[in-house]
C-alpha positions as CSV (number, residue, x, y, z in Angstrom):
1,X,20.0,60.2,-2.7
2,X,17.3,62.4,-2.0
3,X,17.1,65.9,-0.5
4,X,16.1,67.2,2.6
5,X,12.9,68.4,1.5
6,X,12.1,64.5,-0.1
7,X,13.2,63.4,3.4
8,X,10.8,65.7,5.3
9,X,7.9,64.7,3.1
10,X,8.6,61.4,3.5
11,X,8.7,61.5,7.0
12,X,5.6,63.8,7.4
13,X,3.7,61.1,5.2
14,X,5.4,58.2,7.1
15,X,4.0,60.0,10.5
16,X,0.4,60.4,9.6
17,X,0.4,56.7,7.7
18,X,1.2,55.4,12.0
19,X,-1.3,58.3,13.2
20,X,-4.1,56.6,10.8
21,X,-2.7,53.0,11.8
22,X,-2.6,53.7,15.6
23,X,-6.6,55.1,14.9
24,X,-7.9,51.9,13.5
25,X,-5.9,49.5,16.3
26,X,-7.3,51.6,18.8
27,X,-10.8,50.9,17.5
28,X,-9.9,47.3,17.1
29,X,-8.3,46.9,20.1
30,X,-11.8,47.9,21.9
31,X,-12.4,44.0,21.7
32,X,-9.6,43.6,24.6
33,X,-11.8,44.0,27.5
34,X,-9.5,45.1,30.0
35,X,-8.6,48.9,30.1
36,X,-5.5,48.1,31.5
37,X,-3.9,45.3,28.9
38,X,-5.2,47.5,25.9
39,X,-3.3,50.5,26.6
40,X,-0.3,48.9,27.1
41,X,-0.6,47.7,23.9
42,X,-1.8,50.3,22.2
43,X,1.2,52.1,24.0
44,X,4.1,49.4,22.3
45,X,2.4,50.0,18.9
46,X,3.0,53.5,19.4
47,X,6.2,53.3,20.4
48,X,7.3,50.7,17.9
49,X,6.1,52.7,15.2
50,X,7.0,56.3,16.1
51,X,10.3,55.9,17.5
52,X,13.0,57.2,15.4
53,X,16.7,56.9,15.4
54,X,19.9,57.9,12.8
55,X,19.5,55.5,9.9
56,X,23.4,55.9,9.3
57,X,25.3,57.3,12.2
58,X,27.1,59.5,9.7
59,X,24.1,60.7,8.8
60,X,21.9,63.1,10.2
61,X,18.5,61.6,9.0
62,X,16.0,59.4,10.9
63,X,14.6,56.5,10.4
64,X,12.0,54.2,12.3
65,X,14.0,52.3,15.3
66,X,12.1,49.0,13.9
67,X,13.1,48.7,10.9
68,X,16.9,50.0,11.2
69,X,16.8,47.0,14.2
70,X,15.8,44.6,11.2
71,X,17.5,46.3,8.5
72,X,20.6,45.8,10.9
73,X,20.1,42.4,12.0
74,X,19.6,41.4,8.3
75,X,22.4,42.9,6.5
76,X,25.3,43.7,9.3
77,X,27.8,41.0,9.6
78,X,28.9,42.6,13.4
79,X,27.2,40.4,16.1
80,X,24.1,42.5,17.9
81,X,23.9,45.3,15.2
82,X,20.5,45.0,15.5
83,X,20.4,46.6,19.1
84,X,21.2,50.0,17.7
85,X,17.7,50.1,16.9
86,X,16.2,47.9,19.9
87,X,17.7,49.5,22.5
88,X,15.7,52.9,21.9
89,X,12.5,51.1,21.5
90,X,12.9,49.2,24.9
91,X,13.7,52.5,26.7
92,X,10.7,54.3,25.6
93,X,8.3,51.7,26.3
94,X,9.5,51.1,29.6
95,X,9.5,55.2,30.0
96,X,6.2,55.6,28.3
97,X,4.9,52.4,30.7
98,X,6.2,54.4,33.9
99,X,4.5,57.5,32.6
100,X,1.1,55.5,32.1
101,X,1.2,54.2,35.7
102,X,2.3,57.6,37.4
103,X,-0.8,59.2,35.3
104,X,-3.2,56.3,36.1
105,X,-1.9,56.5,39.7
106,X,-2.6,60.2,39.9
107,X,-6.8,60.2,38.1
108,X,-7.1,57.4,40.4
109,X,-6.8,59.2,43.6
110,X,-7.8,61.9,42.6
111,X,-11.2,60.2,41.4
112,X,-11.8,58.8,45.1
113,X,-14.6,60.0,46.6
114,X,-13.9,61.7,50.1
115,X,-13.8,59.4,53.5
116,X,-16.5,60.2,56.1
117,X,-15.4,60.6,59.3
118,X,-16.9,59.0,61.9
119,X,-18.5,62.0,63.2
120,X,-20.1,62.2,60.0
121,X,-21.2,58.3,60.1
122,X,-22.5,58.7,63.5
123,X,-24.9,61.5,62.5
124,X,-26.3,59.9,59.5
125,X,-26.7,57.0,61.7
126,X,-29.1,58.3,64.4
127,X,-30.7,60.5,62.0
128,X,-29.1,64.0,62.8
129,X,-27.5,65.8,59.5
């Protein structure tokens, strides 16, 4: 089995390997010309990828919630194994999804320009500043 250190090195290469990957689909994902639908899925990949969770639950290391979900749903004979992994990964995309809209919501009124009032209309109007 390996050591902690192994384990941390592995991880730390394992992290910047998704970093570099996440890099390139966001420059491929510029094809996707809504704003909108390409986050979102640039927001799943991230989540997919960079979500960890015990790979044995006597354990104390971490693994990537993806593939324990498969690892699980291949090799357990218990019905649903495979949710140990899935259930983590649905919960932070729909938490990472709430966080995107309460953000967007936020710029976007803040970004609003200011409403004239109609005092302000009226002068403009007849010529007055």
């Amino acid at each position: 089995m390996y050591s902690t250190e192994n384990y941390i090195w592995g991880l730390v290469g394992y992290y910047l390997g998704v970093l570099l990957l996440l890099a390139a689909s966001w420059r491929v994902c510029k094809v996707i010309p809504w704003k909108h639908p390409r986050r979102l899925l640039l927001l799943l990949l991230a989540v997919v990828f960079l979500v960890p969770v015990r790979a044995y639950p006597e354990l104390q290391f971490l693994a990537p919630a993806f593939f324990v979900a498969i690892f699980e749903g291949i090799t357990s004979t218990e019905e649903g194994s495979y949710l140990r992994g899935l259930i983590p990964l649905i919960v932070s995309y729909l938490v990472a999804v709430a966080v995107y809209i309460a953000i967007n919501g936020y710029l976007l009124r803040r970004k609003r320009p200011p409403v004239a009032t109609s005092e302000q209309t009226e002068g403009n109007i007849h010529g007055s500043t």
